[in-house]
C-alpha positions in Angstrom: 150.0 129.9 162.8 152.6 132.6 163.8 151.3 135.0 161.9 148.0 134.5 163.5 149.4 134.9 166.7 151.2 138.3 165.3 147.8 139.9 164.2 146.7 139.3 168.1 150.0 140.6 169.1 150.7 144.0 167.0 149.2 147.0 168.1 150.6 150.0 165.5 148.1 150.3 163.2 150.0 150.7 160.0 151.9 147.4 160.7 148.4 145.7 161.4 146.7 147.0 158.0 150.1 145.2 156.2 149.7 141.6 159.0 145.9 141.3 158.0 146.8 141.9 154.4 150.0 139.2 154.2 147.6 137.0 157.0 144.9 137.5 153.7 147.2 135.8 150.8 148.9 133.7 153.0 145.7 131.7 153.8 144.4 132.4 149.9 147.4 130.6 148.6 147.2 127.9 151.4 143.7 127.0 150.1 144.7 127.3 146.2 147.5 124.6 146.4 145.1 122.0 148.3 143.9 119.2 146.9 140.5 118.6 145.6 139.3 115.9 148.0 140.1 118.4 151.0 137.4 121.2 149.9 136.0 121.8 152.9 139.2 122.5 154.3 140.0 124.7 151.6 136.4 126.6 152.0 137.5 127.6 155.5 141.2 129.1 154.4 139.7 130.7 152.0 137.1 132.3 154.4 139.9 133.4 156.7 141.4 135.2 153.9 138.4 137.0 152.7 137.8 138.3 156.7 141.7 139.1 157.1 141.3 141.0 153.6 138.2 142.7 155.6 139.9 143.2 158.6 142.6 145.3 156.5 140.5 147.5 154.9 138.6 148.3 157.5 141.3 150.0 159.1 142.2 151.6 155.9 140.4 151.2 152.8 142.9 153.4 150.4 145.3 150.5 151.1 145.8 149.6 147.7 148.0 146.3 147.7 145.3 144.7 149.8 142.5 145.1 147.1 145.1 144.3 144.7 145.5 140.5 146.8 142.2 140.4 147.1 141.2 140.6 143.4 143.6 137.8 142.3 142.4 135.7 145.7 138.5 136.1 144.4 139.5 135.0 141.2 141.3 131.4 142.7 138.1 130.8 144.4 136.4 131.3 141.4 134.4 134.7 142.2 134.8 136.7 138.8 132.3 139.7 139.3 133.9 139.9 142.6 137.5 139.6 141.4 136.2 142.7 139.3 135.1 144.8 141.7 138.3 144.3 144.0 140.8 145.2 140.5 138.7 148.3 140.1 139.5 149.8 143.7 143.2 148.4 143.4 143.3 151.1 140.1 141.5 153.5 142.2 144.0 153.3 145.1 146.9 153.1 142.9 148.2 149.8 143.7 151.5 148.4 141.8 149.9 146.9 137.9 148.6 143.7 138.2 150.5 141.2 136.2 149.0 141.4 132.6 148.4 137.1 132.6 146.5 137.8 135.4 143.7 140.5 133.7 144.0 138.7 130.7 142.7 134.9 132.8 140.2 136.8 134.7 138.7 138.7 131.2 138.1 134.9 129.8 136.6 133.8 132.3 134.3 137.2 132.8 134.6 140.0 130.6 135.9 143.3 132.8 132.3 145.1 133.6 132.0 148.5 132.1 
């Protein structure tokens, strides 16, 4: 809730890119640690953290760390081709290495696309 009210608040744009980003994983892992019976609430943090990821990138799509939270947030709500396309940009924009448990739980559940 704070950090909602920060993204209305903060205005320099390079502080905003890293709020929507944070705001992005903050709501992903919010909806991956919720209980089964509460899915619909868990539909709707996860669709805050896909727009927030949006929102980022908007303002600057070579920000690397946010494709890099994305990827691993796609592949909680179970969006592997997605999950995909989001590592590939993190390599592109030279975000830190994703963890190698990570790559290697998104390969079995969908084979990296070529």
């Amino acid at each position: 809730e704070h950090l909602e009210t920060a993204r209305e608040l903060v205005e320099d744009a390079t502080q905003r890119i890293a709020l929507l980003c944070d705001l992005g994983t903050v709501h992903s892992e919010y909806a991956t640690r919720m209980p089964a019976q509460r899915q619909l609430e868990r539909a709707h943090h996860f669709v805050v953290a896909n727009n927030r990821f949006t929102e980022s990138l908007e303002l600057n799509p070579k920000y690397g760390a946010c494709w890099r939270e994305w990827a691993m947030s796609l592949y909680d709500q179970e969006r592997y081709s997605e999950a995909w396309v989001k590592v590939k940009q993190a390599r592109e924009h030279r975000a830190e290495p994703f963890p190698a448990e990570f790559l290697k739980k998104l390969s079995a559940k969908m084979p990296e696309p070529k």
